[in-house]
C-alpha positions as CSV (number, residue, x, y, z in Angstrom):
1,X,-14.4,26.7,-16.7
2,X,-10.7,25.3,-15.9
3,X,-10.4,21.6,-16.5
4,X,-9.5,21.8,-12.7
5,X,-13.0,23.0,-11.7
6,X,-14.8,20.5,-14.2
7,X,-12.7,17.5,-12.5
8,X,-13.7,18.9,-8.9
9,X,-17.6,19.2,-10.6
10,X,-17.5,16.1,-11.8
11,X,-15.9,14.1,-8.9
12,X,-18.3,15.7,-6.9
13,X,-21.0,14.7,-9.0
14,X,-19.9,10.6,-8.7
15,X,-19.4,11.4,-5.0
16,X,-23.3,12.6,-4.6
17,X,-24.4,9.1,-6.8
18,X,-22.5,6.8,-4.5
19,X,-23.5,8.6,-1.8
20,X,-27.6,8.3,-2.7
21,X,-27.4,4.7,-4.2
22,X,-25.7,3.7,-0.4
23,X,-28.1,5.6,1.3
24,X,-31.2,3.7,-0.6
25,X,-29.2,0.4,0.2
26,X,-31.1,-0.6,3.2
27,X,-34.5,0.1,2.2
28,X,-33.7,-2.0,-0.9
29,X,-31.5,-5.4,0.6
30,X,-34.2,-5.8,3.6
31,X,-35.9,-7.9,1.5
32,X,-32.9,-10.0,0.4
33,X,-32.2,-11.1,3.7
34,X,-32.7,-14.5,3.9
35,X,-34.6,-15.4,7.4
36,X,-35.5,-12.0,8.2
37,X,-38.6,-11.5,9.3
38,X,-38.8,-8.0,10.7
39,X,-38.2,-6.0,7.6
40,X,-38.0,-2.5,9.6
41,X,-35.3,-4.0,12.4
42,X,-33.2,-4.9,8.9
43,X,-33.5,-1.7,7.5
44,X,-32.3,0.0,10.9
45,X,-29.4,-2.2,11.1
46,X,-28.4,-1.9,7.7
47,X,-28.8,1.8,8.0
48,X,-26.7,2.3,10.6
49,X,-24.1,0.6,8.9
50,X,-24.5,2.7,6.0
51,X,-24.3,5.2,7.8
52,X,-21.0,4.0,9.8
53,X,-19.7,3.2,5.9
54,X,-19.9,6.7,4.9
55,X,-18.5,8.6,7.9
């Protein structure tokens, strides 16, 4: 492999972890949320705004 294609490999590699640890975000900070009561509204919000965050 060309150090070119292992840069591209690897960048794509700490692309697809940032990507995953975001996406598991929501599921994880609905509990943090001070005052929150409806865990499943939190995660939807937060969600979304992942969502917004990545696109």
């Amino acid at each position: 492999m060309t150090s070119l294609t292992e840069a591209v490999m690897e960048w794509s590699d700490l692309v697809n972890a940032f990507r995953q640890e975001m996406l598991s975000l929501p599921v994880r900070a609905s509990d943090s949320i001070p005052g929150i009561n409806d865990r499943s509204g939190a995660e939807r919000i937060l969600t979304g705004m992942v969502y917004e965050a990545l696109s």
